[in-house]
GUBA-368299 format. One line per field, with one value per residue (C-alpha): residue number from 1; residue in one letter; x, y, z. Coordinates in Angstrom, 2 decimals, padded with zeros to 5 digits, m for minus. Each point is the difference from the previous one (the first is absolute). Example, Ala and Ser with C-alpha at 12.3 -4.5 7.8 and 13.67 -1.06 7.14 Angstrom:
# residues 2
pos (1, 2)
code (A, S)
X (012.30, 001.37)
Y (m004.50, 003.44)
Z (007.80, m000.66)
//
This chain:
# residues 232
pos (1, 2, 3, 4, 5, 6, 7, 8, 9, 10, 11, 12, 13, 14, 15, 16, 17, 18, 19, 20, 21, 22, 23, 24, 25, 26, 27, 28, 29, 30, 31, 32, 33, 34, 35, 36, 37, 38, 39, 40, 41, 42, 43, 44, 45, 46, 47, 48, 49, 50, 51, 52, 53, 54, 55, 56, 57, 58, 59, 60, 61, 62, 63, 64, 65, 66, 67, 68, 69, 70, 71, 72, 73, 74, 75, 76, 77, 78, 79, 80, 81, 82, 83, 84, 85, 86, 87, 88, 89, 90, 91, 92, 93, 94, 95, 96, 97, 98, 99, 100, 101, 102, 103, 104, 105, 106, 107, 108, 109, 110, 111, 112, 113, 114, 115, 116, 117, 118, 119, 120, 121, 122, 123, 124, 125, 126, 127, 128, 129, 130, 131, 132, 133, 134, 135, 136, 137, 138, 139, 140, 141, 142, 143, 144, 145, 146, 147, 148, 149, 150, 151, 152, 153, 154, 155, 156, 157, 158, 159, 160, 161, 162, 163, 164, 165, 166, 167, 168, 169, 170, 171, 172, 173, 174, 175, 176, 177, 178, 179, 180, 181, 182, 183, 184, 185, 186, 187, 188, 189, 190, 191, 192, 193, 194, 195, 196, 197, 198, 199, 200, 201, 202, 203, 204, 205, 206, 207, 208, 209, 210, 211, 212, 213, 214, 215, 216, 217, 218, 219, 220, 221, 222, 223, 224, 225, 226, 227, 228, 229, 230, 231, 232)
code (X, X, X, X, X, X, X, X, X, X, X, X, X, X, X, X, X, X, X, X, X, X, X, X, X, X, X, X, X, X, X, X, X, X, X, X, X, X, X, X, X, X, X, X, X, X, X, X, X, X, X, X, X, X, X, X, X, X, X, X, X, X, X, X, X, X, X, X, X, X, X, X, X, X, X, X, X, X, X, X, X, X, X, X, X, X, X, X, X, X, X, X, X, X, X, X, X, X, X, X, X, X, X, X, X, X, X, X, X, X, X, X, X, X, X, X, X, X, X, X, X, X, X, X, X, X, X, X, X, X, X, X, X, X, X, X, X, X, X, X, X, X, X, X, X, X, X, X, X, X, X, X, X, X, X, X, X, X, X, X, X, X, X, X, X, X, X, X, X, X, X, X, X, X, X, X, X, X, X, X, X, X, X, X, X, X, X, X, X, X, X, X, X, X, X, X, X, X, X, X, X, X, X, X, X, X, X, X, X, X, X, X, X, X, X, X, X, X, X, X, X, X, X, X, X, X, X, X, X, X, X, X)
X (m013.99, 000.75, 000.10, m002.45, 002.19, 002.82, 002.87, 002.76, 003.31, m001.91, 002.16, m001.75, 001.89, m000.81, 001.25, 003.36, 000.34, m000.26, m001.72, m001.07, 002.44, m001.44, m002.07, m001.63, m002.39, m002.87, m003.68, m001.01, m003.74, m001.03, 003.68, 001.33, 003.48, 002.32, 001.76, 002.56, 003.21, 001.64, m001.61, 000.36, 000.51, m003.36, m002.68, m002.42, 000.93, m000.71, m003.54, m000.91, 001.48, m002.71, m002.50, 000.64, 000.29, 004.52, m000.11, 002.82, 002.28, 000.69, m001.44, m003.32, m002.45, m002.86, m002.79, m002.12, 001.33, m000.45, 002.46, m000.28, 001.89, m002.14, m002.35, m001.14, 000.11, m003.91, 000.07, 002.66, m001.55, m003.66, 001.67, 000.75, 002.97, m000.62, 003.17, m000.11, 002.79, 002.63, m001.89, m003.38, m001.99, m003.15, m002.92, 000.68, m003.01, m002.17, m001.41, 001.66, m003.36, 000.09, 003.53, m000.85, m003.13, 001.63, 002.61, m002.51, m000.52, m002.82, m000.56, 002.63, 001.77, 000.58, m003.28, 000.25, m000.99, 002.77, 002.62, m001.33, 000.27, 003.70, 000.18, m001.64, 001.45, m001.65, m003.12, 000.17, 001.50, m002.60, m001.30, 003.06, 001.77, 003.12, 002.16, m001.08, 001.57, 002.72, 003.58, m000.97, m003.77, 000.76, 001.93, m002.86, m002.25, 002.62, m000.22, m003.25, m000.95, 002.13, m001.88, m003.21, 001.31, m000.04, 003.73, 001.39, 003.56, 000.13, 003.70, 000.85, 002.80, 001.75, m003.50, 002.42, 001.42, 000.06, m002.20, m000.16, 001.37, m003.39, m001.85, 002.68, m000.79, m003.56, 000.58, 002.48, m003.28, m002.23, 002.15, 000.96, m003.75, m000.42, 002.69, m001.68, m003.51, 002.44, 000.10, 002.83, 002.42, 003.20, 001.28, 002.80, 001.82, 003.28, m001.21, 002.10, m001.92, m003.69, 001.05, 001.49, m002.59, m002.60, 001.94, m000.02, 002.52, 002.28, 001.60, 003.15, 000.81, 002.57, 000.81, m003.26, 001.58, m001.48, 003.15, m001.51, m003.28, m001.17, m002.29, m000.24, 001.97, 002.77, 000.49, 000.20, 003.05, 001.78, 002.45, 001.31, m003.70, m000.91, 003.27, 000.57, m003.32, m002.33, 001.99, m000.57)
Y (m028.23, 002.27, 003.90, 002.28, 001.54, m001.38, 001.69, m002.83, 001.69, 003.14, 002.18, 003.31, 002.56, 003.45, 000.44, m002.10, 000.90, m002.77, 001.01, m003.42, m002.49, m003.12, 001.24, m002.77, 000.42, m001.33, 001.38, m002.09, 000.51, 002.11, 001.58, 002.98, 000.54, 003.04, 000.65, 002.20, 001.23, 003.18, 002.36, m001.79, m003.39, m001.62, 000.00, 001.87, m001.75, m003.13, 000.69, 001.29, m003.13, m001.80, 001.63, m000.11, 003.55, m001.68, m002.78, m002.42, m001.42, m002.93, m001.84, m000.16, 001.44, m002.14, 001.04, m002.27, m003.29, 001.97, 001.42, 003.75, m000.43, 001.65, 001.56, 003.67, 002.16, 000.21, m003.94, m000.04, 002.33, m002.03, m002.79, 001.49, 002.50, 003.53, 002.57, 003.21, 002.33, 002.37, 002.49, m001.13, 000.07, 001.71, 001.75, 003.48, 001.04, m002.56, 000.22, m001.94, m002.08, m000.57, m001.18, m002.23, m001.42, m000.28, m002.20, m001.99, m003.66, m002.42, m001.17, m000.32, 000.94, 003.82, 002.36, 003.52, m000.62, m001.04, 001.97, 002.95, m001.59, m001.14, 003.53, 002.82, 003.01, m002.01, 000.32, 003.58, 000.69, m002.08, 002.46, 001.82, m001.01, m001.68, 003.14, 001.87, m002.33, 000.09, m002.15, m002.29, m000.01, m001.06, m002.58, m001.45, 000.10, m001.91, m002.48, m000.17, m000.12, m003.10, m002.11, 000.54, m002.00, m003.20, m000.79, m002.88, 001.58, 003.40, 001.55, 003.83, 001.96, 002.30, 001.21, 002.69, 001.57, 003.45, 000.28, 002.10, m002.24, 000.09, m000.86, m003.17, m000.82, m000.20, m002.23, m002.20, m000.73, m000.70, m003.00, m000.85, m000.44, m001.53, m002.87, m000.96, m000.05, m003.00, 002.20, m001.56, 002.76, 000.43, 003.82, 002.06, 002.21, 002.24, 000.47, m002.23, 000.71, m000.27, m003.11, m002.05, 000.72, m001.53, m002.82, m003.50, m000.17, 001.74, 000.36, 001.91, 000.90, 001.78, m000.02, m002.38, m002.45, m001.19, 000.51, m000.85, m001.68, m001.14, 001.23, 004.02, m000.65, m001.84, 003.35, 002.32, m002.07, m000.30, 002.75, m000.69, m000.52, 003.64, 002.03, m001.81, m000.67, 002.63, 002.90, m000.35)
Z (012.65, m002.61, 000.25, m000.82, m002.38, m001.72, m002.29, m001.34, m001.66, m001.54, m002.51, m001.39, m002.21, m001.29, m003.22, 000.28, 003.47, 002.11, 002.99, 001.44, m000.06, 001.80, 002.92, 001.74, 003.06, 001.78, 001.78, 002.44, 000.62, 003.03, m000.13, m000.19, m002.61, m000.54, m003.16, 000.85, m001.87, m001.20, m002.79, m003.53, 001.76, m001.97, 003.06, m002.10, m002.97, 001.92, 000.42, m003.19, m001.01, 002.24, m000.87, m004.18, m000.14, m001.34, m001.68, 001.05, m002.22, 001.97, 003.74, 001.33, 002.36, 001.36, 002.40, 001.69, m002.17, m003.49, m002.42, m000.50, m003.10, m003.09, 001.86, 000.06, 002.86, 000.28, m000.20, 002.73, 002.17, m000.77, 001.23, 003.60, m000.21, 000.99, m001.10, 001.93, m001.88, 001.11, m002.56, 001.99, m003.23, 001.52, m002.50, 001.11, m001.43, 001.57, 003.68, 002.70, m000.02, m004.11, 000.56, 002.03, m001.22, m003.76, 001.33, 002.58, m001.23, 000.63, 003.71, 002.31, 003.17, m000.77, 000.15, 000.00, 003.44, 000.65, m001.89, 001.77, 003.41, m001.10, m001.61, 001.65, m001.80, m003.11, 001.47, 001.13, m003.86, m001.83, m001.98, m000.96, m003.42, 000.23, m001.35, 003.26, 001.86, 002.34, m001.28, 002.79, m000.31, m003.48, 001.06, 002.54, m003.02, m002.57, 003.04, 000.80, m003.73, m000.25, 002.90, m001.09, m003.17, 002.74, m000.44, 000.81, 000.31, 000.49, m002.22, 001.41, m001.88, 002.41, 002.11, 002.26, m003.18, 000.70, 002.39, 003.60, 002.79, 001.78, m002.97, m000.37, 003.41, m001.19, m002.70, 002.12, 002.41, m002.66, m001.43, 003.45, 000.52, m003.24, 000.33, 003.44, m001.82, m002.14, m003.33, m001.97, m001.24, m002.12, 000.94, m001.71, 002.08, 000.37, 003.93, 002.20, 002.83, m001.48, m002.40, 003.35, 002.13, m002.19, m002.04, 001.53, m003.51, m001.56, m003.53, m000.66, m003.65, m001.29, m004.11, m000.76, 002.59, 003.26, 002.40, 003.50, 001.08, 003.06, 003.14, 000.74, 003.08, m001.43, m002.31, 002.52, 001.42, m003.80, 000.19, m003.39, m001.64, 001.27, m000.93, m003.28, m001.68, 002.21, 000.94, 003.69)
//
């Protein structure tokens, strides 16, 4: 059975740098996979790359069975693909509640119910506008905001970036909770701790390469992997 999501020998370049140079990986549904890799190794440029936000030059990504190829992002993320950014992307001058409810789509399995019983400083915050918010608040909202699109695979860009460890611990819960609920997601990460801890797989890329894949526990035993291509 195929993956969810599937990327075949994808090269990307900005400008005539060639950031991407053949990066190949798989989402199997109801999983859980890390991207992880130094600063400038092509993790972000990966997903943007999924998403359509870079074109490709060359490969292919497929979700569910269909080519991505020559779609826009809003088709892309139509079609089931919810991006949550390392910039977070809130409306800073909307409400927590307008943020949400602009992004809410049709019927489905995410209510505001039930973002504020997944999120409870949401609910307590609901009426504040999304520039009063805390740096992790927003980042529960850029979240949130993305589930009550009804993903079918859920893509977070670095979701501990530079924020308090307690409010990381937070965030580490929520996906923990959210990957037993079966929410399919593809996470980018510099974190060895919080990117193991949730993967059931992990990608290592280094110069627009995958260097190491495998299970989360078969990194933390790769020596090599970690001091080479992670700095660990």
């Amino acid at each position: 059975m195929p993956a969810l999501l599937e990327v075949e020998d994808l090269h990307a370049y900005y400008g005539e740098s060639h950031v991407l140079q053949g990066i190949s990986l798989a989402v199997p549904k109801g999983e859980v996979v890390a991207l992880m890799g130094r600063n400038g190794a092509g993790k972000t440029t990966t997903m943007r790359a999924i998403v359509g936000l870079v074109t490709p030059r060359r490969g292919a990504v497929r979700f569910a069975g269909r080519p991505l190829a020559g779609l826009r992002t809003y088709e892309i993320a139509q079609g089931g693909v919810a991006l949550v950014p390392e910039t977070r992307g809130i409306f800073p001058s909307l409400t927590v509640l307008e943020n949400l409810t602009v992004a809410a789509r049709g019927a489905g399995p995410w209510t505001l119910r039930r973002v504020f019983e997944t999120f409870p400083r949401l609910e307590q915050r609901r009426k504040n506008l999304g520039g009063q918010l805390s740096g992790g608040e927003q980042q529960m909202l850029s979240i949130a905001r993305a589930l009550m699109t009804h993903p079918e695979l859920l893509m977070l860009d670095e979701p501990g970036e530079g924020l308090a460890p307690i409010i990381v611990q937070d965030i580490h819960r929520i996906l923990a909770n959210l990957k037993d609920e079966g929410v399919t997601m593809l996470l980018v990460e510099k974190s060895f701790a919080f990117a193991t801890s949730l993967a059931d797989t992990v990608y290592v890329i280094g110069k627009g390469q995958v260097r190491w894949q495998g299970p989360a526990e078969g990194l933390k035993a790769a020596e090599d992997v970690k001091s080479t291509w992670l700095g660990v």
